[in-house]
N, C-alpha and C positions, 0 to 999 in steps of 0.2 A: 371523594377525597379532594380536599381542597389543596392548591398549590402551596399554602404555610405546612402542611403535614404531609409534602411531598418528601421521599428519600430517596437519592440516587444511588443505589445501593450497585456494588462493583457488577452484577451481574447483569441489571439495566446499565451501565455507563459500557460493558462489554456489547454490551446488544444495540446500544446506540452506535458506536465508533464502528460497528461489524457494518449498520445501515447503512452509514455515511461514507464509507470505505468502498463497500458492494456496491453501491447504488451511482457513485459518484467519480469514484476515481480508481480503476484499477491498475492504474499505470502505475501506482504509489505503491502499491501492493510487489507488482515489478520489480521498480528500481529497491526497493527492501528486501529482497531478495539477494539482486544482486552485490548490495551491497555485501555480503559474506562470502560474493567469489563466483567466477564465472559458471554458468549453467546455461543447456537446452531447456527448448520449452515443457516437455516433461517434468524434468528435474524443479521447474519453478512453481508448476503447479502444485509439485509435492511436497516442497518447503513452504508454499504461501499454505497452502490447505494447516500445514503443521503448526506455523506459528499466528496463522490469523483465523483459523476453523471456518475461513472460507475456501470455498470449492471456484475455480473461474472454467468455464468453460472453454475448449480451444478457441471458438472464436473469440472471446471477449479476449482470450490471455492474446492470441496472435495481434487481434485487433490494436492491441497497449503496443504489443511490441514494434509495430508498425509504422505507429504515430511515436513512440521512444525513437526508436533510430534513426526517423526521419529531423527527430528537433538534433540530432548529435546526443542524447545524451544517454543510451548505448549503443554499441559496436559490437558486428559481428566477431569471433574468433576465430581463427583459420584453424580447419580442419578437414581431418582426412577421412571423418565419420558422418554416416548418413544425417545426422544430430547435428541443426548449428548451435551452439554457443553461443552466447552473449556476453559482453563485460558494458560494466558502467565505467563511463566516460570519467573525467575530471569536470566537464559542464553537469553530467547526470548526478555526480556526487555532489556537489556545489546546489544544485534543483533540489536533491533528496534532501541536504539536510534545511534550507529555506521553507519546503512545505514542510516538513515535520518541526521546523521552530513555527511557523502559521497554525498548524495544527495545536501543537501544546498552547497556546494561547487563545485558541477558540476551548479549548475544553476548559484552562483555568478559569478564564471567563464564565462557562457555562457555569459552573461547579459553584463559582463564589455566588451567579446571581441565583440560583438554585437556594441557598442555603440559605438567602435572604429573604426570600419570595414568602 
């Protein structure tokens, strides 16, 4: 197949952003999460698994959240449960939405030169 009769049809464009996402950045996967409201780490793995049908395992998820809260941009929640909590920051929310406008413009990008190719 040559790249002129290439299609990026939504299930490769899923399968690509799944690669780039797993492979690259699971901190991103994190703070999107958070962004719908404070959660342990349990609890994020089971919203990330839901809304990005990727699985992180505890290390890589603990690993995000380690280097997250170390930049500021999320915070522990005080609690009285074995479960910590996290919230995203005003810096983490501010980060979250800068990579995700970086991101839509790598894929615009990808998409239009795709189409041309």
């Amino acid at each position: 197949m040559s790249l002129g009769t290439f299609l990026l049809t939504p299930a490769l464009l899923r399968r690509t952003i799944y690669y780039v996402i797993r492979n690259n950045d699971p901190a991103l996967l994190v703070l999107a999460s958070l962004a719908e409201g404070d959660k342990h780490g349990y609890a994020m793995m089971e919203d990330i698994e839901r809304f990005s049908a990727i699985k992180l395992g505890p290390g890589t998820l603990y690993g995000a959240i380690t280097r997250l809260e170390e930049n500021g941009w999320i915070a522990p929640v005080p609690t009285e449960d074995r479960r910590q909590p996290y919230t995203l920051t005003a810096l983490g929310r501010k980060s979250l939405a800068s990579e995700l406008s970086t991101l839509d413009s790598v894929l615009k990008t990808a998409l239009k030169r795709l189409k041309h190719a």
